[in-house]
C-alpha positions as CSV (number, residue, x, y, z in Angstrom):
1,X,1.9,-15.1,17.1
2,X,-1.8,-16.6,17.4
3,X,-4.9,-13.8,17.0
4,X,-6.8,-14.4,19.9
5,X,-10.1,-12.3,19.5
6,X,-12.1,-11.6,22.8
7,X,-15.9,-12.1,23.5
8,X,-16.7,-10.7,26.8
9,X,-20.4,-11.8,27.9
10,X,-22.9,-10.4,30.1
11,X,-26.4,-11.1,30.5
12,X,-25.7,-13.7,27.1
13,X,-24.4,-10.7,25.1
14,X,-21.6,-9.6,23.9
15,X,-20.2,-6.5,25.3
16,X,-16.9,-4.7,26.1
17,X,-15.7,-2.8,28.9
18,X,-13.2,0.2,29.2
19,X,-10.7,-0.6,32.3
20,X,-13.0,-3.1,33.2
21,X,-15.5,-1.0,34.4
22,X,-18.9,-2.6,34.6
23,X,-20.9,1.1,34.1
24,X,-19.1,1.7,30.5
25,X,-20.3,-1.8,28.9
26,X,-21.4,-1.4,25.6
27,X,-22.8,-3.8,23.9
28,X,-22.1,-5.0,20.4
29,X,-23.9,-7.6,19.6
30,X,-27.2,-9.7,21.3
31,X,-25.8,-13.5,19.8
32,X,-22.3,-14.4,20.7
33,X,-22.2,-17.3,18.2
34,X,-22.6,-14.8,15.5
35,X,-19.5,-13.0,16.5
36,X,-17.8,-16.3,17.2
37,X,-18.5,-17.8,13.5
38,X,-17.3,-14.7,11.9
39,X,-13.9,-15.2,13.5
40,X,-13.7,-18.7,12.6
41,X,-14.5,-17.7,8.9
42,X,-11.4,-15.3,8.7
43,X,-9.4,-18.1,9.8
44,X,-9.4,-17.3,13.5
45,X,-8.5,-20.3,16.0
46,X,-8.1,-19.3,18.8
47,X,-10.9,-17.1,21.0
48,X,-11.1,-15.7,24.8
49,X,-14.2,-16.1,26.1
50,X,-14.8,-14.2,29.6
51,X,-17.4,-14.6,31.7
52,X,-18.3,-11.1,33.2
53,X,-21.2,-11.9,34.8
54,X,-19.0,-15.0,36.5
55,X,-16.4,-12.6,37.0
56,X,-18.6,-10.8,39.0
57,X,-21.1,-13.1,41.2
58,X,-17.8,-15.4,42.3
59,X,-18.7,-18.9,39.7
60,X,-19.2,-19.9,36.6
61,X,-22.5,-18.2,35.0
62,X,-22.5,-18.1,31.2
63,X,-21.6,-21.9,30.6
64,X,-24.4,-22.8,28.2
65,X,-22.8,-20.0,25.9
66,X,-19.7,-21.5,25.8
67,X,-21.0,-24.8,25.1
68,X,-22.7,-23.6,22.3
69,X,-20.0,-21.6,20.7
70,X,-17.3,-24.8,21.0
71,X,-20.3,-27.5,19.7
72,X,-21.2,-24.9,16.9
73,X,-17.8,-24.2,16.0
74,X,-14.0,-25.4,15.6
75,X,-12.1,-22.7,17.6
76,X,-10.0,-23.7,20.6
77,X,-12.0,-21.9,23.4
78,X,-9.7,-20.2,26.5
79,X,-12.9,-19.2,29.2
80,X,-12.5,-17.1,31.9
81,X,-14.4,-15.7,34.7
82,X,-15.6,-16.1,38.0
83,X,-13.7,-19.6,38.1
84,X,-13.0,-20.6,42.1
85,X,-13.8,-24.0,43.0
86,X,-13.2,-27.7,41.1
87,X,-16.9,-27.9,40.0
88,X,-16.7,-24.6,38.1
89,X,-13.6,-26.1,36.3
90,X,-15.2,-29.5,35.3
91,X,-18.3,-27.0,34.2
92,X,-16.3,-25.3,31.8
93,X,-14.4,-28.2,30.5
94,X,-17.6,-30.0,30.0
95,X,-18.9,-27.3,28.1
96,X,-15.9,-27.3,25.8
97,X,-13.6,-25.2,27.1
98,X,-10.2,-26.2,25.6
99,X,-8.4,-23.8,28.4
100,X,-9.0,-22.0,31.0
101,X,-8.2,-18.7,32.8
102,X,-7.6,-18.5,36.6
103,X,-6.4,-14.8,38.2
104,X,-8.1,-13.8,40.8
105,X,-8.0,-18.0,42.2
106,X,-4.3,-17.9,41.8
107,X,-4.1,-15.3,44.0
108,X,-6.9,-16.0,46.9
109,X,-6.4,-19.6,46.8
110,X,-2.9,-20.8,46.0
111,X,-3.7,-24.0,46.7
112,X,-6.8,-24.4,44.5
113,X,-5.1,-23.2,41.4
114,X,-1.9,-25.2,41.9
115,X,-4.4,-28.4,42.4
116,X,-5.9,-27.7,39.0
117,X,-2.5,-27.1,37.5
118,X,-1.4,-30.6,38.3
119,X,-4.7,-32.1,37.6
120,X,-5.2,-30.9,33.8
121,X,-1.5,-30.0,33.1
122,X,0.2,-26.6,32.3
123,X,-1.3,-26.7,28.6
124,X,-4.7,-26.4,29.7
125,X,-4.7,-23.9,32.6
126,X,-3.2,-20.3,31.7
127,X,-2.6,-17.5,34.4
128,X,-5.0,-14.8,34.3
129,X,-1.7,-11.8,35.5
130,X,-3.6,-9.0,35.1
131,X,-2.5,-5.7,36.7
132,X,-2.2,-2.2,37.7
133,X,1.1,-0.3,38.4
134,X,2.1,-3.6,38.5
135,X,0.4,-4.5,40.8
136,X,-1.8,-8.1,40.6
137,X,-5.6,-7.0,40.0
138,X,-8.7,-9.5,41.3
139,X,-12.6,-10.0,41.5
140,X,-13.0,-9.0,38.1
141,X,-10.2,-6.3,38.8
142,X,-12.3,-4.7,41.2
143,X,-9.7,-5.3,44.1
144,X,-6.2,-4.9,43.8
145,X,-3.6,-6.8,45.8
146,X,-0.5,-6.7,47.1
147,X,0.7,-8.7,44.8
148,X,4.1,-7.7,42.4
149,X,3.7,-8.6,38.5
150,X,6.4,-10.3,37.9
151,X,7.5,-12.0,41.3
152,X,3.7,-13.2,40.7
153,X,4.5,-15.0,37.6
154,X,8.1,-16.1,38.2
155,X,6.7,-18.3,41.0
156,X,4.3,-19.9,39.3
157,X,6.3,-20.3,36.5
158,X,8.4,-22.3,38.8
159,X,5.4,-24.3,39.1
160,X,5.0,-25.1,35.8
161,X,2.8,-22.6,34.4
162,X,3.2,-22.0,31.0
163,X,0.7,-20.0,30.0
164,X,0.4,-16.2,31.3
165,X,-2.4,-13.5,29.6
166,X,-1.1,-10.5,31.1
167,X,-3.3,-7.5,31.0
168,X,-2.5,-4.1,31.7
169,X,-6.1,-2.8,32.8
170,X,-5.0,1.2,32.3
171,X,-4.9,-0.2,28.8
172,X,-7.9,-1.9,28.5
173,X,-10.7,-1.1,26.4
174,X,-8.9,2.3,26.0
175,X,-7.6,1.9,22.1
176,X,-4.1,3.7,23.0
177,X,-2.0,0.9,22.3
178,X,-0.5,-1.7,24.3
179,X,2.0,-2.3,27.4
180,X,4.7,-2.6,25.4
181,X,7.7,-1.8,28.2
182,X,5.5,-4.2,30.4
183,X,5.6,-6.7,28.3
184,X,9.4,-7.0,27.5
185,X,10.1,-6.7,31.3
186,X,7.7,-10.1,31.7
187,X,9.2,-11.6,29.3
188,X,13.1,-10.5,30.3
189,X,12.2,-12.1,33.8
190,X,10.0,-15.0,33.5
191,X,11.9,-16.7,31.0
192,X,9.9,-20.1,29.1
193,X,6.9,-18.5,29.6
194,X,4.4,-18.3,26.6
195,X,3.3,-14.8,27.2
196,X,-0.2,-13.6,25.7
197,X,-0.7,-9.8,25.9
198,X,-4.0,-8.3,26.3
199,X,-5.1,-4.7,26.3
200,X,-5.1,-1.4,24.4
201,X,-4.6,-3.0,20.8
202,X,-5.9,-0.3,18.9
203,X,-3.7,-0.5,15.6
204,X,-3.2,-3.6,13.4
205,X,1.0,-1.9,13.1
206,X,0.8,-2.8,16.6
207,X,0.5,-6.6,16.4
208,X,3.8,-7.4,14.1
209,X,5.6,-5.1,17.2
210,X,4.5,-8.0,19.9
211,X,5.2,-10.9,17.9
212,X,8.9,-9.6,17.3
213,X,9.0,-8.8,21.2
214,X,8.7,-12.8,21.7
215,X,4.7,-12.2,22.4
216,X,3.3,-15.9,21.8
217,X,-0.5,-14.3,21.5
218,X,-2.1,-11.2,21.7
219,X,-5.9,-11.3,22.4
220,X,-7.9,-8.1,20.5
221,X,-11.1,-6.5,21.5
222,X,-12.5,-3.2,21.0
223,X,-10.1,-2.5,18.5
224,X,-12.1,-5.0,16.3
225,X,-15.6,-4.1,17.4
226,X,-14.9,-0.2,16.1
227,X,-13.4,-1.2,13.6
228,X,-10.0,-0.2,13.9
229,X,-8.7,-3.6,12.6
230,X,-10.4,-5.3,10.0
231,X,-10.8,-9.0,9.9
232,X,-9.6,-9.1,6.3
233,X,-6.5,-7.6,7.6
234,X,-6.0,-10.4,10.6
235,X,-6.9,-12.9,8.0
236,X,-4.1,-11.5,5.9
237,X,-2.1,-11.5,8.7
238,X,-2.9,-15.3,10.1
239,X,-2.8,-16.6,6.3
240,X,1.0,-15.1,6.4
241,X,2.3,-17.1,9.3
């Protein structure tokens, strides 16, 4: 299972939320690249990289971040964020993005998301499912639509999606432990999907727990900025699989 540690950016700092309210942001640090480079030096790969302020105001805001963090480093950058039209997409590509997150777009604009799909191919775009009772969350989950979880994901699984980051949001930033019944029902009824869970890791216990549920990824936040997981211990952990 790949350690996929978050960096959530507003106003060019890294911050984190708690059920992705904008009022609790704390921040943790003033230089995202700093946070970025001590992943990559405990063997992290892989890192989220949202976009709050994008998130937010509708398009892409914090590119030159991103561009500095994947010139400046080796990890394979997933960005998220306030993406909604084709020139927010080539932005983020352009400034090194190695895949990107739609949710709210997938739900607003079917057709917009489905274009990218086909465009850059089911390796590079990952669905951005995040929810609440179930229910599909948007605009930075601000809104919540009528959308169902997991009918949600089953059709675009059908087509082609691969990749799905499914956050529970009464989770989120909370440090009381994952979705774990969630995530089995995903992945019980959207089978072939690689399913990255998100939300509530508060416990390093807690990540061996998703990778035997068939989790292909779980991204970490808080729970690393407090200090509740060490990066020696998810070095440990990467260096053993």
């Amino acid at each position: 299972m790949r350690i996929i540690p978050a960096i959530d950016i507003i106003d060019g700092k890294c911050v984190r939320l708690s059920k992705g309210d904008y009022s609790t942001k704390k921040v943790y640090n003033e230089n995202p690249l700093e946070v970025a480079k001590e992943f990559e030096a405990h063997g992290v790969e892989c890192l989220h990289l949202v976009d709050l302020d994008g998130a937010k105001s509708k398009h892409i805001v914090n590119h030159k971040i991103l561009e500095t963090i994947a010139s400046k480093t080796h990890l394979k950058i997933d960005f998220g964020g306030g993406l909604k039209t084709d020139s927010d997409l080539h932005i983020a590509f352009e400034s090194g993005a190695s895949q990107i997150t739609g949710g709210s777009i997938a739900v607003k604009d079917r057709e917009t998301f489905l274009g990218w799909l086909k465009q850059y191919g089911s390796a590079k775009i990952i669905l951005g499912a995040d929810a609440m009772d179930e229910k599909v969350a948007v605009s930075g989950w601000l809104e919540e639509s009528k959308e169902e979880l997991i009918p949600f994901i089953q059709a675009y699984r059908q087509e082609g999606i691969v990749y799905v980051i499914c956050t529970d949001i009464s989770k989120d930033g909370m440090l009381e432990g994952p979705s774990f019944d969630l995530y089995k029902k995903i992945l019980a009824n959207a089978q072939g999907i690689n399913l990255i869970a998100s939300g509530g890791i508060s416990t390093f216990d807690e990540l061996p727990k998703l990778a035997e549920m068939g989790c292909e990824g779980t991204i970490i936040g808080k729970a690393i900025y407090e200090g509740r997981i060490s990066m020696k211990q998810l070095e440990n952990y990467i260096l053993s699989n």
